[in-house]
C-alpha positions as YAML, in Angstrom:
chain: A
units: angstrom
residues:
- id: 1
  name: UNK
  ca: [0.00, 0.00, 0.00]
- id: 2
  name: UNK
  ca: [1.33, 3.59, -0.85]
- id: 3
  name: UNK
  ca: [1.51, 5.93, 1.61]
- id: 4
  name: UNK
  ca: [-1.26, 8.64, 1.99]
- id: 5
  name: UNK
  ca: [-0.12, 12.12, 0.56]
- id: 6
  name: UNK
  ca: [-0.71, 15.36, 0.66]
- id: 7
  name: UNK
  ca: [-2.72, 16.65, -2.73]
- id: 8
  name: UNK
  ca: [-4.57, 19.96, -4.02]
- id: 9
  name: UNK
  ca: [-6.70, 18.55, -6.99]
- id: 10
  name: UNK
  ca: [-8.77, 21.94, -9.16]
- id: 11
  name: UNK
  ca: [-12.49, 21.13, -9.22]
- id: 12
  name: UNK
  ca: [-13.55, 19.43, -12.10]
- id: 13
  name: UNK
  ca: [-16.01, 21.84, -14.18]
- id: 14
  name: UNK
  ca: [-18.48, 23.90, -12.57]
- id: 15
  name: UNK
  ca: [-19.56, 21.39, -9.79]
- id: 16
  name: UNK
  ca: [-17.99, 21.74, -5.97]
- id: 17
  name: UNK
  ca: [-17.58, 18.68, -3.79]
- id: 18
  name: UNK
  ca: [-20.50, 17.93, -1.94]
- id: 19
  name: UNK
  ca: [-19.50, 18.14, 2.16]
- id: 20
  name: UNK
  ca: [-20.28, 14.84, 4.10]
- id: 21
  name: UNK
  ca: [-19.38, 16.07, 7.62]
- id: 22
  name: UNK
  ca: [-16.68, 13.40, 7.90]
- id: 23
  name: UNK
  ca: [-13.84, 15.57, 6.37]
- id: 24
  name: UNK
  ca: [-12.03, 18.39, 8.03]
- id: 25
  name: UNK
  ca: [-12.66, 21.24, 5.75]
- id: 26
  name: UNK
  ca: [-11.00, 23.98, 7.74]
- id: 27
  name: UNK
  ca: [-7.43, 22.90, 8.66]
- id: 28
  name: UNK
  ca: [-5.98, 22.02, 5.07]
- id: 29
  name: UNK
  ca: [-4.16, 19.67, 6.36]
- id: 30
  name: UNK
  ca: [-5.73, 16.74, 5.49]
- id: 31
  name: UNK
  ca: [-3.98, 13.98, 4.11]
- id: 32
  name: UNK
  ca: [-5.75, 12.51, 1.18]
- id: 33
  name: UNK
  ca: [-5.25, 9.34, -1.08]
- id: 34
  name: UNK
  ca: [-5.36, 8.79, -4.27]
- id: 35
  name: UNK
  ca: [-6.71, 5.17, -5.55]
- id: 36
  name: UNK
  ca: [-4.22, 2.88, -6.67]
- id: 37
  name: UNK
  ca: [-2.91, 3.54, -10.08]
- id: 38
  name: UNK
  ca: [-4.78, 6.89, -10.22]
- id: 39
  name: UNK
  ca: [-3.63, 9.17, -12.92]
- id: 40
  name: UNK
  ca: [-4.98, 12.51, -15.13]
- id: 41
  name: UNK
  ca: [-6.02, 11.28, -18.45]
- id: 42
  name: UNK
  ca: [-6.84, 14.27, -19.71]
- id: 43
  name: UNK
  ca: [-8.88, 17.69, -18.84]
- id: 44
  name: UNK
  ca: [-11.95, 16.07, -16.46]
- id: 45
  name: UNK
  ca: [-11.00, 12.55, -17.22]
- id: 46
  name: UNK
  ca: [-9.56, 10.21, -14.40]
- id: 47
  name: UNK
  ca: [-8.12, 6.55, -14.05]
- id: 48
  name: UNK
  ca: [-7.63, 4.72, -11.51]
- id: 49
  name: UNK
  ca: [-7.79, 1.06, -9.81]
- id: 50
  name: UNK
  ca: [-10.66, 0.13, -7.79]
- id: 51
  name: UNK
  ca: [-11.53, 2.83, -5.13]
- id: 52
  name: UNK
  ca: [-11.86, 1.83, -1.50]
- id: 53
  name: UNK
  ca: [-13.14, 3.95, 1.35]
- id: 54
  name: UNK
  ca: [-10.01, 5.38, 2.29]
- id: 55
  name: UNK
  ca: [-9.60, 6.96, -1.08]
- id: 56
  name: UNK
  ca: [-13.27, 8.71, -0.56]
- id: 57
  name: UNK
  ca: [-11.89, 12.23, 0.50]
- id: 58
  name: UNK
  ca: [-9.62, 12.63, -1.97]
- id: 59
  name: UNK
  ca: [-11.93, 11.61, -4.43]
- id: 60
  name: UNK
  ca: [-14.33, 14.27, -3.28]
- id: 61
  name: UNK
  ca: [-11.50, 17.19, -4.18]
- id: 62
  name: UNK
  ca: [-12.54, 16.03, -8.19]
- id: 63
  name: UNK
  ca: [-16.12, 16.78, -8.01]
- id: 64
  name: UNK
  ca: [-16.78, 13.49, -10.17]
- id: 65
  name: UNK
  ca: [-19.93, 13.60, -11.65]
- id: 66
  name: UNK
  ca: [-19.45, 9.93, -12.93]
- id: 67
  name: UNK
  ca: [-17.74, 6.71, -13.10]
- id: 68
  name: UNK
  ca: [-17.10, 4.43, -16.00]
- id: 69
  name: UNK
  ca: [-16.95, 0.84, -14.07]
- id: 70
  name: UNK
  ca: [-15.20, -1.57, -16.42]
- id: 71
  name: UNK
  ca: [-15.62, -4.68, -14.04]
- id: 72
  name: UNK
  ca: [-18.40, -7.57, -14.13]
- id: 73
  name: UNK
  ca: [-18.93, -7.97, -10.93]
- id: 74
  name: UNK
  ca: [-21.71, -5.39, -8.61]
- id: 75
  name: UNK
  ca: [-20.44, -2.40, -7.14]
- id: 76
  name: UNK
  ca: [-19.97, -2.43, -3.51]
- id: 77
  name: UNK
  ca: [-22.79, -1.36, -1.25]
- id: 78
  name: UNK
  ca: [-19.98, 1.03, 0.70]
- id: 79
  name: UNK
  ca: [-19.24, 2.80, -2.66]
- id: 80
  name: UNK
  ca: [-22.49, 3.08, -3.88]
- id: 81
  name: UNK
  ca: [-23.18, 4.71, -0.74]
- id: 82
  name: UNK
  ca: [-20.26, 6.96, -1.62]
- id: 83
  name: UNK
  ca: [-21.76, 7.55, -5.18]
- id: 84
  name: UNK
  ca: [-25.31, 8.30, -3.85]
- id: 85
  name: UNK
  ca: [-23.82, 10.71, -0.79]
- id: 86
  name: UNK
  ca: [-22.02, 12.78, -3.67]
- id: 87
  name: UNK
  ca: [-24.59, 12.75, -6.66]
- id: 88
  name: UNK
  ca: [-21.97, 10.53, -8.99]
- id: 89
  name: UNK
  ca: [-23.30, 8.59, -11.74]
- id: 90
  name: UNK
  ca: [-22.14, 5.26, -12.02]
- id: 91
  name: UNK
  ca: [-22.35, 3.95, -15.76]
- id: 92
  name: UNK
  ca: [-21.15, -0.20, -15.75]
- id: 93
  name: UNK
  ca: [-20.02, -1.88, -18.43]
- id: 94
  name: UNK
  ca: [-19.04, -5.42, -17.35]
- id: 95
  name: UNK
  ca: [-15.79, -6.45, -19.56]
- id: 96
  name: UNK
  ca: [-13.95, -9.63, -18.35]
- id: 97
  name: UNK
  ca: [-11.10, -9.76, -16.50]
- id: 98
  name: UNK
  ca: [-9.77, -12.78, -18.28]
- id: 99
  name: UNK
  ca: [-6.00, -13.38, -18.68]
- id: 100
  name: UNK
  ca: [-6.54, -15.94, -21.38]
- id: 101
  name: UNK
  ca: [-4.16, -15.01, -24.37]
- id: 102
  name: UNK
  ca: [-6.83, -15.33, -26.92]
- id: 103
  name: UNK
  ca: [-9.66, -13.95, -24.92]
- id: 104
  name: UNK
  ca: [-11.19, -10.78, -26.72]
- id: 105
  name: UNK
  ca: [-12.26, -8.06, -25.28]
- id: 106
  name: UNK
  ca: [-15.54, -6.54, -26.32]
- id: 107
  name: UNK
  ca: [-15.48, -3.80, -28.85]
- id: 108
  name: UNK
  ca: [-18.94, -2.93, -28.48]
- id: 109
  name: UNK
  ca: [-18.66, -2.18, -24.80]
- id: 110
  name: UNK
  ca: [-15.60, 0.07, -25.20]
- id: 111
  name: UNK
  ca: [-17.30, 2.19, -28.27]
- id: 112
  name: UNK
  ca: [-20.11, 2.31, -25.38]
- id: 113
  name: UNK
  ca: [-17.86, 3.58, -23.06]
- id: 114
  name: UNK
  ca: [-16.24, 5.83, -24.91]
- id: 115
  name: UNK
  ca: [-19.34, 7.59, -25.73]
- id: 116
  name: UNK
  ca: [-19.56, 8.01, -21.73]
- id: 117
  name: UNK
  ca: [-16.05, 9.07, -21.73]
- id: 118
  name: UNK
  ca: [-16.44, 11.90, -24.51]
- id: 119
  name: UNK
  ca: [-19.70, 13.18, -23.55]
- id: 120
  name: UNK
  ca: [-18.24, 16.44, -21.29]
- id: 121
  name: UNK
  ca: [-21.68, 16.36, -19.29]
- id: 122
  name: UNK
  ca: [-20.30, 13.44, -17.50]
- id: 123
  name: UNK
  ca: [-17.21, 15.39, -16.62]
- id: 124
  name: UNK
  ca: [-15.18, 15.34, -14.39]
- id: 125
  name: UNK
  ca: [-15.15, 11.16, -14.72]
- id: 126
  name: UNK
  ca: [-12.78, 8.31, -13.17]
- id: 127
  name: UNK
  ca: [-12.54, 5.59, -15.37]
- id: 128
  name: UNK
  ca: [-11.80, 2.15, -13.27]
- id: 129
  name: UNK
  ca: [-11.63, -1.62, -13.07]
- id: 130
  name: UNK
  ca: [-9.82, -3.57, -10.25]
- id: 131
  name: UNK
  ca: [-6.36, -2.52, -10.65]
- id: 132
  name: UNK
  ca: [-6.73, 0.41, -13.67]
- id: 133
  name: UNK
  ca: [-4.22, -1.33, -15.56]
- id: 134
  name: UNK
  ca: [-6.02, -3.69, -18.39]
- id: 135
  name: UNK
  ca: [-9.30, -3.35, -18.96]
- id: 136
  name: UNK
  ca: [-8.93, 0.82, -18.13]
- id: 137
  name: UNK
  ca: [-5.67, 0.30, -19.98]
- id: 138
  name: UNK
  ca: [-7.56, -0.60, -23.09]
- id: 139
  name: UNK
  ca: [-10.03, 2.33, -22.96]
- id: 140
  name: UNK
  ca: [-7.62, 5.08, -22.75]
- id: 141
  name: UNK
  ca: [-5.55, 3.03, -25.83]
- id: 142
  name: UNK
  ca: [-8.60, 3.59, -27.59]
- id: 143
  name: UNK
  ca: [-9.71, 6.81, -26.08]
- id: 144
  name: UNK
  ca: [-5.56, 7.91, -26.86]
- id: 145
  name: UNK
  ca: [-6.19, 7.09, -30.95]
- id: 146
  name: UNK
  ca: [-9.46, 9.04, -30.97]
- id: 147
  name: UNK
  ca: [-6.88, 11.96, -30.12]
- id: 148
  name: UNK
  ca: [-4.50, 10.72, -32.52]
- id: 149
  name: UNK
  ca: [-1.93, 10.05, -30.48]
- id: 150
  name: UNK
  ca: [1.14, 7.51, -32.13]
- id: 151
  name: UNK
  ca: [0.58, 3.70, -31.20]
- id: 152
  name: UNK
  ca: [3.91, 3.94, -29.72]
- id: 153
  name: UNK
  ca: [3.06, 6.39, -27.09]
- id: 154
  name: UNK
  ca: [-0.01, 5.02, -26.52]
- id: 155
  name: UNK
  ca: [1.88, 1.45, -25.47]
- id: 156
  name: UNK
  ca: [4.75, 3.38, -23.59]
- id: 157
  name: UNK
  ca: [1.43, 4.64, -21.32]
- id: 158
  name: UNK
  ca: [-0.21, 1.39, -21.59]
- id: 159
  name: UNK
  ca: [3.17, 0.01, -20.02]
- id: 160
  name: UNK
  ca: [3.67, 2.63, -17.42]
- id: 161
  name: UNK
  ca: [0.44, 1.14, -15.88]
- id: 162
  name: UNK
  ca: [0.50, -2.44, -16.44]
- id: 163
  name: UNK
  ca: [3.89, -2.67, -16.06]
- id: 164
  name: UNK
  ca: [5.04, -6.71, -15.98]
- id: 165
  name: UNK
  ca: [1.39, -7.78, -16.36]
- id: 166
  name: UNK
  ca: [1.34, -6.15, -19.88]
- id: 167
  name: UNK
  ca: [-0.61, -8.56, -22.33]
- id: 168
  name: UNK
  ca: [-0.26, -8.54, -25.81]
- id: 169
  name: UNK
  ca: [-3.52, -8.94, -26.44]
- id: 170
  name: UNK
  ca: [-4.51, -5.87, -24.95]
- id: 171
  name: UNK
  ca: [-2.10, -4.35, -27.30]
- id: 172
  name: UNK
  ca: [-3.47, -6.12, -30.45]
- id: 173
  name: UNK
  ca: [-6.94, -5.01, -29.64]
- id: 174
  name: UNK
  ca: [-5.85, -1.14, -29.34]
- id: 175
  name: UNK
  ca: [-4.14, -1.21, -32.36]
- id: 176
  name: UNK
  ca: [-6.87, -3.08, -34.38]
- id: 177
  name: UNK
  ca: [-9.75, -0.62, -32.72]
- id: 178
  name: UNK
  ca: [-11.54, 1.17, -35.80]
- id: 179
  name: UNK
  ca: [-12.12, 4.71, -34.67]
- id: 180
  name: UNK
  ca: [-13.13, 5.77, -38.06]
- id: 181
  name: UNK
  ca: [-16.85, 5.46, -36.82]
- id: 182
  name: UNK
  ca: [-16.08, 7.41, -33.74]
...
């Protein structure tokens, strides 16, 4: 587990963090944490791995107004609570964690979630799966050649999160993803 540090994270859009009574909102001195493998992926887009309670607060200092949940399985009761408490919308779309080499992933549920990702009334959005590495890995890849970026920079961020778990099928898939319908 990282340790907890100290972050100042701009408001996302035009929305301010709802207050829950449970953070100190006077001393500043608050140490917040960031979910594992949490990064910027652009203006009002997040990524991250899953987010667990103590990663609550500092999610608050993004005033999400959604989450693109790339996992199969239900969202936790606690974080729904956490969802509900802060008027987040939580938009599922249940890819498979499978690490078999010729699994594929579903190309109609990441042109679904991209949609969600692109549409700016959903901003500011995290984008998550268990460990933001694979299946979130893939969606940015995609999300990355919608802004045209090379295929080698998209894999040198693809690497930076998945680091030794990289899978070369995730790689095939981003570079065979048609955005010419996009």
């Amino acid at each position: 587990m990282c340790p907890a540090i100290e972050a100042t994270v701009p408001y996302g859009g035009d929305k301010s963090p709802p207050s829950t009574g449970d953070v100190s909102e006077n001393d500043g001195d608050e140490l917040l944490a960031p979910p594992l493998n949490f990064a910027m992926v652009d203006y009002g887009v997040f990524r991250s791995g899953f987010p667990e309670s103590a990663n609550f607060s500092f999610l608050q200092t993004l005033g999400l107004r959604s989450i693109v949940y790339l996992c199969q399985e239900p969202y936790p009761e606690a974080n729904l609570r956490f969802l509900n408490a802060n008027g987040i919308q939580l938009f599922q779309f249940g890819i498979d964690g499978c690490k078999e080499p010729f699994a594929n992933i579903p190309e109609d549920k990441i042109r679904e979630a991209l949609k969600v990702v692109r549409d700016i009334k959903n901003h500011p959005l995290l984008i998550h799966c268990k460990r933001g590495k694979h299946r979130t890995g893939c969606l940015v890849g995609c999300l990355r050649k919608l802004q045209r970026w090379c295929l080698s920079s998209i894999f040198d961020e693809y690497h930076r999160f998945a680091a030794d778990k990289t899978r070369l099928s995730d790689q095939t898939f981003i570079e065979l993803f048609d955005i010419s319908d996009l």
